[in-house]
VEXFI-250790 format. One record per atom (N, C-alpha, C, O): atom name; residue in one letter; residue number from 0; x, y, z. Coordinates in nm, 3 decimals. Each point is the difference from the previous one (the first is absolute). Example, Ala and Ser with C-alpha at 12.3 -4.5 7.8 and 13.67 -1.06 7.14 Angstrom:
   site   code   pos        px        py        pz
      N      A     0     1.319    -0.569     0.780
     CA      A     0    -0.089     0.119     0.000
      C      A     0     0.090     0.120     0.000
      O      A     0     0.104    -0.002     0.066
      N      S     1    -0.139     0.107    -0.138
     CA      S     1     0.082     0.119     0.006
      C      S     1    -0.077     0.109     0.073
      O      S     1     0.051     0.111     0.017
This chain:
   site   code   pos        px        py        pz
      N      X     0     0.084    -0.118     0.000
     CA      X     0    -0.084     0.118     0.000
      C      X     0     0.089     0.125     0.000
      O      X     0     0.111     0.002     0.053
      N      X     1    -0.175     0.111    -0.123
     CA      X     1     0.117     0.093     0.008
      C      X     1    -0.053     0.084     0.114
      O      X     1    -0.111    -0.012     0.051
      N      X     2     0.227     0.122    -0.008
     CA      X     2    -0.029     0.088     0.075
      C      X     2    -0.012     0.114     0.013
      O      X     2     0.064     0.063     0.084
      N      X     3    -0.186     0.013    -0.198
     CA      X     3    -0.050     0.109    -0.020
      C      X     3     0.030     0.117     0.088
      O      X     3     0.051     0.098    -0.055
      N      X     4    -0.074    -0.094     0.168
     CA      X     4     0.057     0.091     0.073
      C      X     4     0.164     0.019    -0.027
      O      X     4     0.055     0.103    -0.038
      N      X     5    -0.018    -0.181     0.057
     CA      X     5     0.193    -0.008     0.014
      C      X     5     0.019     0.036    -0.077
      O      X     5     0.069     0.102     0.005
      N      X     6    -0.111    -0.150    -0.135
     CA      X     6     0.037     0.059    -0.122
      C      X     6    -0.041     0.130    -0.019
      O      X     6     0.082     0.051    -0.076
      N      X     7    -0.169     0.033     0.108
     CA      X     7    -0.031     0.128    -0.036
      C      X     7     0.061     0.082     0.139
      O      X     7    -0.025     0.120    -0.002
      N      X     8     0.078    -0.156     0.085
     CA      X     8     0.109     0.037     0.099
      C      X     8     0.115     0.018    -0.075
      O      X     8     0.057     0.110     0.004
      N      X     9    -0.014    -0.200    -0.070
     CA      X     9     0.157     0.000    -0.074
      C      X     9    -0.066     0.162    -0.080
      O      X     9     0.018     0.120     0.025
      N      X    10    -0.084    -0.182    -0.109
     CA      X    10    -0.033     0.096    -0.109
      C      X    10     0.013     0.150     0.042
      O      X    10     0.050     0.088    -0.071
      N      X    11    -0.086    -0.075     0.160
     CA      X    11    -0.017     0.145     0.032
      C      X    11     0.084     0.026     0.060
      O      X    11    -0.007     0.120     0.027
      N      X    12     0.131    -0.186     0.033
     CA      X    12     0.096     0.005     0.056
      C      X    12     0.101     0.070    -0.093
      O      X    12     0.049     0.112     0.014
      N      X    13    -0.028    -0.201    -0.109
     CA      X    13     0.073     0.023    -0.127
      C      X    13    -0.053     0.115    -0.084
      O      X    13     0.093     0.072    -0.037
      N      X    14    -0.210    -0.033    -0.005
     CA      X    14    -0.046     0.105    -0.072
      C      X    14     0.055     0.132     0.054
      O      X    14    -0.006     0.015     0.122
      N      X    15     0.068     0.098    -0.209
     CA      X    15     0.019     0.101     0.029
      C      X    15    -0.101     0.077     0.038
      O      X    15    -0.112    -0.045    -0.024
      N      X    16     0.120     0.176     0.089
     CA      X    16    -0.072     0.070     0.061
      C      X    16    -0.072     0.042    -0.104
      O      X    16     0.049     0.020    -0.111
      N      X    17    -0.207     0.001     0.152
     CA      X    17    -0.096     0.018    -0.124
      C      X    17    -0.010    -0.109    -0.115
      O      X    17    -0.082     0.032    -0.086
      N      X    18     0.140    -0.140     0.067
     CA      X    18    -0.020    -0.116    -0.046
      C      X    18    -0.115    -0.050    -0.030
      O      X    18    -0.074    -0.006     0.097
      N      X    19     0.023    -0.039    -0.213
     CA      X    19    -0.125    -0.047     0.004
      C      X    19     0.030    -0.219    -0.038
      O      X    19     0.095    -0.047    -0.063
      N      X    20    -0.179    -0.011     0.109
     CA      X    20    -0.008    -0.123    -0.053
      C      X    20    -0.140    -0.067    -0.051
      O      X    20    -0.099     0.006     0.072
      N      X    21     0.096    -0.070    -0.197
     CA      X    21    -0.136    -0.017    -0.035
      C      X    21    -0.030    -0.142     0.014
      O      X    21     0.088    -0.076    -0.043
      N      X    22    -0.223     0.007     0.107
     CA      X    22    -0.011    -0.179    -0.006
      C      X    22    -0.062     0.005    -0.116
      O      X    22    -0.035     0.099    -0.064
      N      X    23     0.020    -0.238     0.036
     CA      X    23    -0.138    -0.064    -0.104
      C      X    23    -0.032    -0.056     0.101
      O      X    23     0.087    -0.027     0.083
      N      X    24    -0.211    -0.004    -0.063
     CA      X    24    -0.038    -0.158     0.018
      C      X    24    -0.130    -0.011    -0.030
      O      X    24    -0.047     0.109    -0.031
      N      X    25    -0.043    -0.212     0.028
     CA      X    25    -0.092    -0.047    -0.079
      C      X    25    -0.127    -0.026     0.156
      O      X    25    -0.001    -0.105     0.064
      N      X    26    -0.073     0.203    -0.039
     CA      X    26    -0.097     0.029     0.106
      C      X    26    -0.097    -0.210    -0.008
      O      X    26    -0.024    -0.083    -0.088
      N      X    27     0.004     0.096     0.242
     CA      X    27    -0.088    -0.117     0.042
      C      X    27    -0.146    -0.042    -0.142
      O      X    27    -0.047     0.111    -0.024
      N      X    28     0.007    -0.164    -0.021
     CA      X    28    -0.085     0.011    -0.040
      C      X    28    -0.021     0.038    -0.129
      O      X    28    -0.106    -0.004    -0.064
      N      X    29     0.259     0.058     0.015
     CA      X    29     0.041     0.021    -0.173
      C      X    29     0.034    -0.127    -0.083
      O      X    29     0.079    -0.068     0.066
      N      X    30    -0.102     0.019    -0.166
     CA      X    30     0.023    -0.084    -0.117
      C      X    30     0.100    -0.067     0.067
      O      X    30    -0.025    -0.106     0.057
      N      X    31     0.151     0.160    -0.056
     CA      X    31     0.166    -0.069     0.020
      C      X    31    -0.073    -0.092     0.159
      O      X    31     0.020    -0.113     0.043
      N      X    32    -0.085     0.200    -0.006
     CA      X    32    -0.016    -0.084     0.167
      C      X    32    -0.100    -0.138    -0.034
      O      X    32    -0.001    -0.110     0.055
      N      X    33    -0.058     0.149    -0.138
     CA      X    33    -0.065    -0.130    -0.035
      C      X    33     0.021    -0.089    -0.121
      O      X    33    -0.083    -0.086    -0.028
      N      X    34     0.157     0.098    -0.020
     CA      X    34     0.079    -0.050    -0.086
      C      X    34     0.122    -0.107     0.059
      O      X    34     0.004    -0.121    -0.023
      N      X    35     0.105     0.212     0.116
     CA      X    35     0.066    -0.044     0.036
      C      X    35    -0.003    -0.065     0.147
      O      X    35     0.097    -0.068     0.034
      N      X    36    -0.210     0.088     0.060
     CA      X    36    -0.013    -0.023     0.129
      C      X    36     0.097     0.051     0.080
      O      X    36     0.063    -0.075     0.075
      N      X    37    -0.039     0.215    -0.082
     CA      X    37     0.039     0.083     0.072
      C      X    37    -0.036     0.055     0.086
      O      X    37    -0.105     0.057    -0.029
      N      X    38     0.159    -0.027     0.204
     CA      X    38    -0.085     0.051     0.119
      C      X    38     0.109     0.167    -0.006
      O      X    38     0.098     0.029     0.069
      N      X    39    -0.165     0.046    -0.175
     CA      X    39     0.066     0.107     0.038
      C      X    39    -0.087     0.067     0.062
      O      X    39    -0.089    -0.065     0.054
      N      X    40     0.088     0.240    -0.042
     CA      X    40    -0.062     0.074     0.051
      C      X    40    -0.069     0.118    -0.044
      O      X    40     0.021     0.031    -0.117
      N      X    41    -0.109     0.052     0.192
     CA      X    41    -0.080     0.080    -0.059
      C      X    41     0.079     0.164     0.009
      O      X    41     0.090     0.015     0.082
      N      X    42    -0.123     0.080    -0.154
     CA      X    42     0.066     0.147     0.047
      C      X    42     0.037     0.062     0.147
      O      X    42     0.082     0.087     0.028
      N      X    43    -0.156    -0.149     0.045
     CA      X    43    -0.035     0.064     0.124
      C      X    43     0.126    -0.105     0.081
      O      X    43     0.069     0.048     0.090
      N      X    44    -0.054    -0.165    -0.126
     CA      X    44     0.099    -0.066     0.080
      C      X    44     0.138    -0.007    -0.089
      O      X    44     0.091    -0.071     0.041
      N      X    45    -0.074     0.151    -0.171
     CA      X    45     0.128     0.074    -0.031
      C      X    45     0.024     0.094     0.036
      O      X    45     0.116     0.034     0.022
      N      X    46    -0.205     0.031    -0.006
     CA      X    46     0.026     0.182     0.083
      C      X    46     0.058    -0.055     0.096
      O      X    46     0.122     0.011     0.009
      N      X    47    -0.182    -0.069     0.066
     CA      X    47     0.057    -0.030     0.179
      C      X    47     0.113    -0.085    -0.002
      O      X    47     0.087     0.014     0.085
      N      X    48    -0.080    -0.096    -0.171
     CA      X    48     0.145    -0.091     0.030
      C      X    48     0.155     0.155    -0.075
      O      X    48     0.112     0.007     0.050
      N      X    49    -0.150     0.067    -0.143
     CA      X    49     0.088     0.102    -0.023
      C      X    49     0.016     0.115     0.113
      O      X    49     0.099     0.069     0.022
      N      X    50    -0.216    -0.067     0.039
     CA      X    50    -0.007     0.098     0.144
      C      X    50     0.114    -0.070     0.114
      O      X    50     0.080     0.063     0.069
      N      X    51    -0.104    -0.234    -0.073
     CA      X    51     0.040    -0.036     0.093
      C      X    51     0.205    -0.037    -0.077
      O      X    51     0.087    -0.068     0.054
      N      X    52    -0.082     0.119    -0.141
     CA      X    52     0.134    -0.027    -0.054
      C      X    52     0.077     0.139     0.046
      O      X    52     0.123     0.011     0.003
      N      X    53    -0.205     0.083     0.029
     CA      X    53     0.057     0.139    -0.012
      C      X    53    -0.031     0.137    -0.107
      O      X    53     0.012     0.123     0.000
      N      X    54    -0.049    -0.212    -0.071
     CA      X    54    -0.073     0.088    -0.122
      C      X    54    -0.093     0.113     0.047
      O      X    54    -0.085    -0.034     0.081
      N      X    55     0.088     0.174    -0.123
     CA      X    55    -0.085     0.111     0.054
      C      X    55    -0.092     0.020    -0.057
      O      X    55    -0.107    -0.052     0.033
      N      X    56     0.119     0.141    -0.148
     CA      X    56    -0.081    -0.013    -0.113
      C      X    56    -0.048    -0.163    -0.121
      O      X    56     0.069    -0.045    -0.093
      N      X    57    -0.172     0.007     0.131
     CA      X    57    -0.060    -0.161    -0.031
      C      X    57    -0.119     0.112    -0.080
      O      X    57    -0.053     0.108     0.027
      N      X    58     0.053    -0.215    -0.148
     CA      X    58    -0.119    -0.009    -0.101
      C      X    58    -0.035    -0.144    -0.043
      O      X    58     0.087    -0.063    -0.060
      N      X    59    -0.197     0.010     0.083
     CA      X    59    -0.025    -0.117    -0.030
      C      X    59    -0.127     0.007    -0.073
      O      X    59    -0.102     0.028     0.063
      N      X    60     0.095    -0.058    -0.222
     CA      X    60    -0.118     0.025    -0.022
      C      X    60     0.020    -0.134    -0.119
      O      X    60     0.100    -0.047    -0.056
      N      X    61    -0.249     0.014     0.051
     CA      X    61     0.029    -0.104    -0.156
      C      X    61    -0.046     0.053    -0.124
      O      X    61    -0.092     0.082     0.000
      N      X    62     0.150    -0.123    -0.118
     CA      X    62     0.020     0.038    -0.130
      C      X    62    -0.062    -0.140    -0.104
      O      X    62    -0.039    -0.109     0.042
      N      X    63     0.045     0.146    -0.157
     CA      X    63    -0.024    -0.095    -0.099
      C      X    63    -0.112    -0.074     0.044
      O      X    63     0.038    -0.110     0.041
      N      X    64    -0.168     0.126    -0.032
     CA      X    64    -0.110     0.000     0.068
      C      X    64    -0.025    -0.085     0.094
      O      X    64    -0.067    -0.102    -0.019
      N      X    65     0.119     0.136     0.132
     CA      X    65     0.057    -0.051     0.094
      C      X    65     0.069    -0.142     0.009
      O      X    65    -0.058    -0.097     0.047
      N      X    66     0.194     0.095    -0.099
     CA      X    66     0.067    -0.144     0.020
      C      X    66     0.096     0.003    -0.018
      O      X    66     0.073    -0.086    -0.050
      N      X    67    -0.054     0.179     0.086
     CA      X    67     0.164     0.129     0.047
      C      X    67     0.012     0.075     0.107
      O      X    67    -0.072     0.099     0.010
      N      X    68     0.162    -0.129     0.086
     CA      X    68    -0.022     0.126     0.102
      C      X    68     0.115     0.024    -0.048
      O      X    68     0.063     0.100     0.036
């Protein structure tokens, strides 16, 4: 399992000041998730796992009618 938090700890660790970093991932309940049987997550629990990395400014929104955050 990976460790989402840790990893967006490094990330922001390493990013220069004012740094931006962008995810993909494919929201609960999108095609890829049912396609592939994937337990990812919804906007609201990427905002918070990037809140909980350190991240200040968080935008989590989905795209491509919804099956993109």
């Amino acid at each position: 399992m990976v460790d989402a938090r840790g990893a967006l700890k490094e990330a922001n660790r390493i990013l220069r000041p004012g740094g931006e970093i962008l995810i993909v991932d494919f929201p609960r309940g999108s095609l890829a998730q049912r396609l592939w049987n994937e337990d990812d997550y919804d906007p609201n629990e990427v905002a918070c796992t990037l809140q909980q990395g350190g991240f200040n400014e968080v935008r989590a929104t989905t795209i491509e009618r919804g099956q993109v955050i």
